[in-house]
C-alpha positions as CSV (number, residue, x, y, z in Angstrom):
1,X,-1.9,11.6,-10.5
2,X,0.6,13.0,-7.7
3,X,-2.4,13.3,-5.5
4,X,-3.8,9.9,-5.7
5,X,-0.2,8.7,-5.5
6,X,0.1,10.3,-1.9
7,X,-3.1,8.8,-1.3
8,X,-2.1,5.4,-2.0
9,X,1.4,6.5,0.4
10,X,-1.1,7.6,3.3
11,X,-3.8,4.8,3.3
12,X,-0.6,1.8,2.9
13,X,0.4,3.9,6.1
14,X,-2.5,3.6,7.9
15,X,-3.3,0.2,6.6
16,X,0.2,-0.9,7.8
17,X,0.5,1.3,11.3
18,X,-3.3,1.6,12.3
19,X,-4.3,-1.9,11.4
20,X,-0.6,-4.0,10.9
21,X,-2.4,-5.4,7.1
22,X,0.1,-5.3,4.7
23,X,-0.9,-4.8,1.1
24,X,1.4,-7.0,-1.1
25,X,0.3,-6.0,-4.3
26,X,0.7,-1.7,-5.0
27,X,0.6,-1.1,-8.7
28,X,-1.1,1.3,-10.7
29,X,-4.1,-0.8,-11.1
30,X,-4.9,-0.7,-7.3
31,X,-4.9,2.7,-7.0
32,X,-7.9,4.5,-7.9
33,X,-7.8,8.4,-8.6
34,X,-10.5,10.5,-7.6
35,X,-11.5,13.9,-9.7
36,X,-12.8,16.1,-7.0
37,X,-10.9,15.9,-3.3
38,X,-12.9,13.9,-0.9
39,X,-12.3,14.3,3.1
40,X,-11.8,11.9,5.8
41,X,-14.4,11.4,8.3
42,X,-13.1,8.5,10.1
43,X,-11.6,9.4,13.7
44,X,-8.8,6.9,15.6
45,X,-6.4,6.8,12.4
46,X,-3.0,8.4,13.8
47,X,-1.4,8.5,10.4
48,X,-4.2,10.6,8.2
49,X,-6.8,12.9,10.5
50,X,-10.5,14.0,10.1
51,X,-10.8,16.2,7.6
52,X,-8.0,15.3,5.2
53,X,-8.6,16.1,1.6
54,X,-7.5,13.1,-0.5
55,X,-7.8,12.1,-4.5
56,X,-7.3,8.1,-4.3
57,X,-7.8,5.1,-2.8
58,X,-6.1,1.6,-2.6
59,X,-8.5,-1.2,-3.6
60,X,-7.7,-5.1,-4.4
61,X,-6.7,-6.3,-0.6
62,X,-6.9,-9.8,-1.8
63,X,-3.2,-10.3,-1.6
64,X,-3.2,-8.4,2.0
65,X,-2.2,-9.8,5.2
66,X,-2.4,-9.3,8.7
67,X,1.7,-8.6,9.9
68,X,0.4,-8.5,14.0
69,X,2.6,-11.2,14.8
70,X,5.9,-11.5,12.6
71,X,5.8,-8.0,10.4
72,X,6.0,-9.9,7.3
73,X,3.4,-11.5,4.6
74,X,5.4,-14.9,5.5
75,X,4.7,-16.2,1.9
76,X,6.9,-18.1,0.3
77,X,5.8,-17.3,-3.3
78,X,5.8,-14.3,-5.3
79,X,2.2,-12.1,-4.6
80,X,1.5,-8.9,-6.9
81,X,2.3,-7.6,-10.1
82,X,5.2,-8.4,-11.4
83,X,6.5,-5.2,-12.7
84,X,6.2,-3.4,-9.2
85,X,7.3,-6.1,-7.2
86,X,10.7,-5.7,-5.1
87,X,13.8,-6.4,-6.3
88,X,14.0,-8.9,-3.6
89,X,11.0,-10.5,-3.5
90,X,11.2,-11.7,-7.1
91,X,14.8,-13.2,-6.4
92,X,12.7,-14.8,-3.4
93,X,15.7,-13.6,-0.9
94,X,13.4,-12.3,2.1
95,X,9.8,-12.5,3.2
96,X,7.7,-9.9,2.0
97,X,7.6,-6.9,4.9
98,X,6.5,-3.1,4.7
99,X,9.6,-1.6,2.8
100,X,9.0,-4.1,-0.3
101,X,5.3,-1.9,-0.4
102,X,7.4,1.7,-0.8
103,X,9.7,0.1,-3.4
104,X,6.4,-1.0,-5.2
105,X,5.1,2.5,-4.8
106,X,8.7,3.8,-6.8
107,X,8.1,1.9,-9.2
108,X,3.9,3.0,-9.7
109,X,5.9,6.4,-9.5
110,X,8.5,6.0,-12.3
111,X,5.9,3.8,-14.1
């Protein structure tokens, strides 16, 4: 499970860096855990190289959005699973940007 969770760290990473989508919606049900390692294959990703052994993958992107112009999702509602959404996004006090992801991945952590 602590592999899968790194997984889920890398890919919102390179989701994030590589491609400026942010995910919106990290809980444990988005996260898929693999058995065996798999490797990497795909070349132009700065944040996880070829040949990296990983155990997960994030699925469910229908809440993503593409950050290449402001850095936040810009909505005005609450997006996700409520138990792993950010402090701050459930008292609606900021738009939802990267960091509200990583508190979402604590919480798939401690859950």
């Amino acid at each position: 499970i602590a592999h899968s969770l790194l997984t889920a760290v890398i890919g919102h990473a390179s989701l994030y860096f590589d491609t400026k989508i942010l995910h919106c919606d990290l809980s444990p049900n988005n996260i898929i855990s693999y058995l065996h390692a798999m490797q990497i294959s795909l070349t132009g990703f700065p944040v996880c190289q070829p040949g990296t052994q990983v155990y997960g993958s994030l699925i469910d992107l229908d809440y993503a959005v593409d950050t290449t112009s402001s850095g936040s999702c810009g909505a005005t509602d609450r997006t996700g699973t409520y138990p792993f959404i950010a402090i701050n996004i459930l008292r609606g006090r900021e738009p939802h940007r990267y960091r509200h992801d990583i508190e979402s991945l604590l919480y798939v952590l401690l859950w």
